[in-house]
C-alpha positions as CSV (number, residue, x, y, z in Angstrom):
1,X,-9.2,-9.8,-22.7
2,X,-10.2,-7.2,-25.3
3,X,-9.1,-3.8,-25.2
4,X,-12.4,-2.4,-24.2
5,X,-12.2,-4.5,-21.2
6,X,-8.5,-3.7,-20.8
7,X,-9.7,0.0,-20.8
8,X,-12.2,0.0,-18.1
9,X,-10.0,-2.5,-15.9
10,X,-7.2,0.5,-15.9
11,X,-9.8,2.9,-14.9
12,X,-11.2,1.3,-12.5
13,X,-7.7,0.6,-11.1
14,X,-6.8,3.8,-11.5
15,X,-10.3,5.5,-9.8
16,X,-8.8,2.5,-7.1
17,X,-5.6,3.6,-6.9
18,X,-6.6,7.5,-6.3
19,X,-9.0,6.3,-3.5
20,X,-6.0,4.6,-1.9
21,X,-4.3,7.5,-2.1
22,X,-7.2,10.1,-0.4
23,X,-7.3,6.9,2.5
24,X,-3.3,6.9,2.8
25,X,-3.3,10.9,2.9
26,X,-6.0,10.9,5.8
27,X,-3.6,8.5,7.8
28,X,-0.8,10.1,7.3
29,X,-1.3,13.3,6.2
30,X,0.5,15.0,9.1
31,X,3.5,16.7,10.6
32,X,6.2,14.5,12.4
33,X,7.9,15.5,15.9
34,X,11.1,17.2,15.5
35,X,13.4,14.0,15.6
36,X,11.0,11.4,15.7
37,X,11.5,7.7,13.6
38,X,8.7,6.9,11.4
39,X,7.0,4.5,13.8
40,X,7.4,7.2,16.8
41,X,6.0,9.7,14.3
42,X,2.9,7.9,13.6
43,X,2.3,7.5,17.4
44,X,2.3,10.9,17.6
45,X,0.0,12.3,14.8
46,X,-2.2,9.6,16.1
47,X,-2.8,11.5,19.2
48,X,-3.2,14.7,17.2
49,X,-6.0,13.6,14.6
50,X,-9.4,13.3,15.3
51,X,-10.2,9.9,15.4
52,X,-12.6,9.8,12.4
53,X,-9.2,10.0,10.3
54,X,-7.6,6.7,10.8
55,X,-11.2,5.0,10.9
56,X,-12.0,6.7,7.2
57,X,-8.7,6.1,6.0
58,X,-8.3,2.5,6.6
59,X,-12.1,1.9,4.8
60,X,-11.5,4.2,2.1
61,X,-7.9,2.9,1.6
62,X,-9.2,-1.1,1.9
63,X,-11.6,-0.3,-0.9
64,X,-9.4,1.2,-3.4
65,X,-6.7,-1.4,-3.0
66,X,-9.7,-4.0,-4.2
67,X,-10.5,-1.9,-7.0
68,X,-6.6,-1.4,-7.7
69,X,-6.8,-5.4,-8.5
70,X,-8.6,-5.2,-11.6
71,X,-6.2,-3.0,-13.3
72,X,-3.2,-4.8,-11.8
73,X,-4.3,-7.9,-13.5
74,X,-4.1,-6.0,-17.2
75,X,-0.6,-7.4,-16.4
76,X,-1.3,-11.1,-16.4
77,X,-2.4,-11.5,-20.4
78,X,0.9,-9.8,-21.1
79,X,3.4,-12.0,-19.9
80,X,1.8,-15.3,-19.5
81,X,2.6,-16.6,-22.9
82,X,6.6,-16.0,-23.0
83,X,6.8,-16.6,-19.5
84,X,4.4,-19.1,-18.5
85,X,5.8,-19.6,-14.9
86,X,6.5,-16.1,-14.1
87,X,3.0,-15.4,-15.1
88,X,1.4,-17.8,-13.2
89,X,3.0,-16.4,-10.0
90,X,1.8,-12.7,-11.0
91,X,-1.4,-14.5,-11.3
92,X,-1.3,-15.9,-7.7
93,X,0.5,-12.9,-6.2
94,X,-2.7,-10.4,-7.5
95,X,-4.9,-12.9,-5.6
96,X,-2.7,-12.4,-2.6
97,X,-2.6,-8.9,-2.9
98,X,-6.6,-8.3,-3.2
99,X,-6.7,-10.5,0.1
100,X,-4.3,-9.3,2.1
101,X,-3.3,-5.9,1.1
102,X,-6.8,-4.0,2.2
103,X,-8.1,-6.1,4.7
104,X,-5.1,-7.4,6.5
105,X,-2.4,-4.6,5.5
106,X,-4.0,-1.2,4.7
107,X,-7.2,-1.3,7.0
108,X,-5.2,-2.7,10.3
109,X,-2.8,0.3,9.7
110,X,-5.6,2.5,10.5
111,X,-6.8,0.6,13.2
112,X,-3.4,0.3,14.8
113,X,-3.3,4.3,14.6
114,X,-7.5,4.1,16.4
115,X,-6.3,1.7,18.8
116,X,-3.7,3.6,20.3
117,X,-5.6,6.9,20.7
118,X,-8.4,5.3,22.0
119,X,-6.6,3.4,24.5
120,X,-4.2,6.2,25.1
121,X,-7.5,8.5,26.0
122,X,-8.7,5.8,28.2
123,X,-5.8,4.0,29.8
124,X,-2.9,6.0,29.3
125,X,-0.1,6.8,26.6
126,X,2.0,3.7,28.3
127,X,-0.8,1.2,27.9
128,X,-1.7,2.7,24.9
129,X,1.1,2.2,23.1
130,X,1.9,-1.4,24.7
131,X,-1.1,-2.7,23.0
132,X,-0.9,-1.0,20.0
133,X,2.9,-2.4,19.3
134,X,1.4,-6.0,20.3
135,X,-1.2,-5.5,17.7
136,X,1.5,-4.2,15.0
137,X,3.5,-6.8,15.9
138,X,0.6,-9.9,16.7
139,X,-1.0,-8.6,13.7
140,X,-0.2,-6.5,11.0
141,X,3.3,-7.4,11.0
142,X,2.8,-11.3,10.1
143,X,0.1,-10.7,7.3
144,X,2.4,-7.9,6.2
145,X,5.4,-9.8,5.4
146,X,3.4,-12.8,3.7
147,X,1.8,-9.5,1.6
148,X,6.1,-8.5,0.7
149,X,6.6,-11.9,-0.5
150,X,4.0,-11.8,-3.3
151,X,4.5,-8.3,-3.6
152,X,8.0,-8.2,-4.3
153,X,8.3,-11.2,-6.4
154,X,5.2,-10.0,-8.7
155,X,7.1,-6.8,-9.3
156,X,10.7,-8.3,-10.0
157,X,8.4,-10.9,-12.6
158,X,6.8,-7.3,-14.3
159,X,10.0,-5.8,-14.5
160,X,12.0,-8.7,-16.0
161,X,9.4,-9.1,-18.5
162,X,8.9,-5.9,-19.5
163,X,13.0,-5.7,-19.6
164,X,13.2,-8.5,-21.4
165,X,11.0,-7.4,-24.0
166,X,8.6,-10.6,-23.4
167,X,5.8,-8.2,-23.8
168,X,3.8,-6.0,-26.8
169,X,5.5,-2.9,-25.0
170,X,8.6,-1.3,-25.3
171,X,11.4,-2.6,-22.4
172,X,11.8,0.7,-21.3
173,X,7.8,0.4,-19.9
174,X,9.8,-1.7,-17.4
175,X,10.0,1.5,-14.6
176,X,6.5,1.3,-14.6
177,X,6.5,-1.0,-11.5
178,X,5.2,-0.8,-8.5
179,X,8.3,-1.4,-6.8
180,X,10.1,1.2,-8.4
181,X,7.5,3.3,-7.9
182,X,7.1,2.6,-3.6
183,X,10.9,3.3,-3.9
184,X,10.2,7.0,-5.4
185,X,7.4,7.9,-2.4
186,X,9.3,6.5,0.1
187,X,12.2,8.6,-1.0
188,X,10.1,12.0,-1.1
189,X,10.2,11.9,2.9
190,X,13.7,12.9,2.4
191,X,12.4,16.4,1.0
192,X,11.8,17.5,4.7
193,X,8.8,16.7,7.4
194,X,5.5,18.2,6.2
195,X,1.6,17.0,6.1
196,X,1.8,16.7,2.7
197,X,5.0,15.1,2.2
198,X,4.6,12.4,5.0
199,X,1.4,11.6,3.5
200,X,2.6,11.0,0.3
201,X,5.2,8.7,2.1
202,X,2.7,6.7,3.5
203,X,0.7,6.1,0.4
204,X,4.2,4.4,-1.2
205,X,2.4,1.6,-3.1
């Protein structure tokens, strides 16, 4: 991979990870009730968004998460000489994330947000949320811990590589990881309970 084509596949993973971002903030994007867990939370703000939101979100969201692939994979030439094993798993774990993490992670997290409202409009908050938590649970919950496998173990392989000086960079270019990285927006929602902040929360990849 030259570094013209190195270039372009960060910016296009880049423009990818920015679209993620505008889907994640139209999910989530939204102030939490007094008190209420994260999973409540999102029930709520549900119930309070015009249903366009979710729907948007989720497509918006599933198509920068494929675009996010090509940069991610600027990885792969790095480490795969000195760590021939490791870099094979990065390898597989990309192809994992491309096909799971829009279409069977990011897009259903919309849809379980549509699902309830709909159903909750229709059938009833009680019904509503039965068959939304079946479909979180039926669902989004399997393909999303098969997603945390690859996920996880493609970061720790980055990070150990990158630590281990195995690559052209300097080790300290280790914290930029996606792990580490989820771990910082996950910790802004302890900054308080606002639109902005809870959507930045959800967008934690």
């Amino acid at each position: 991979m030259n570094r013209e084509s190195v270039e372009r596949n960060l910016k296009i993973g880049l423009f990818g990870a920015l679209l993620t971002l505008v889907g994640d903030l139209l999910i989530g994007a939204a102030r939490f009730p007094d008190g209420a867990n994260m999973i409540d939370g999102y029930f709520a703000i549900a119930l309070a968004m015009p249903a366009w939101r979710p729907i948007l979100g989720g497509l918006i969201g599933f198509a920068g998460i494929c675009l996010e692939f090509c940069g991610l994979m600027t990885i792969h030439p790095l480490i795969r000489e000195k760590m021939p094993q490791g870099g094979r798993f990065y390898k597989l774990s990309m192809y994992v994330y491309l096909a799971v993490a829009g279409g069977a992670v990011h897009l259903p997290c919309g849809a379980f947000m549509w699902i309830y409202k709909s159903v909750a409009g229709a059938a009833g908050k009680a019904v509503g949320h039965d068959i939304a938590m079946k479909y979180l649970l039926y669902f989004l919950l399997p393909a999303a811990a098969v997603f945390a496998v690859f996920f996880i173990g493609a970061g720790i392989v980055q990070f150990i590589a990158f630590f281990k000086g195995l690559t052209p960079f300097p080790k300290w270019y280790c914290v930029f990881n996606l792990l580490l990285g989820k771990a910082v927006f996950n910790g802004v929602r302890r900054l308080g309970n606002t639109a902005l902040i809870n959507g930045i929360g959800t967008s934690n990849m």
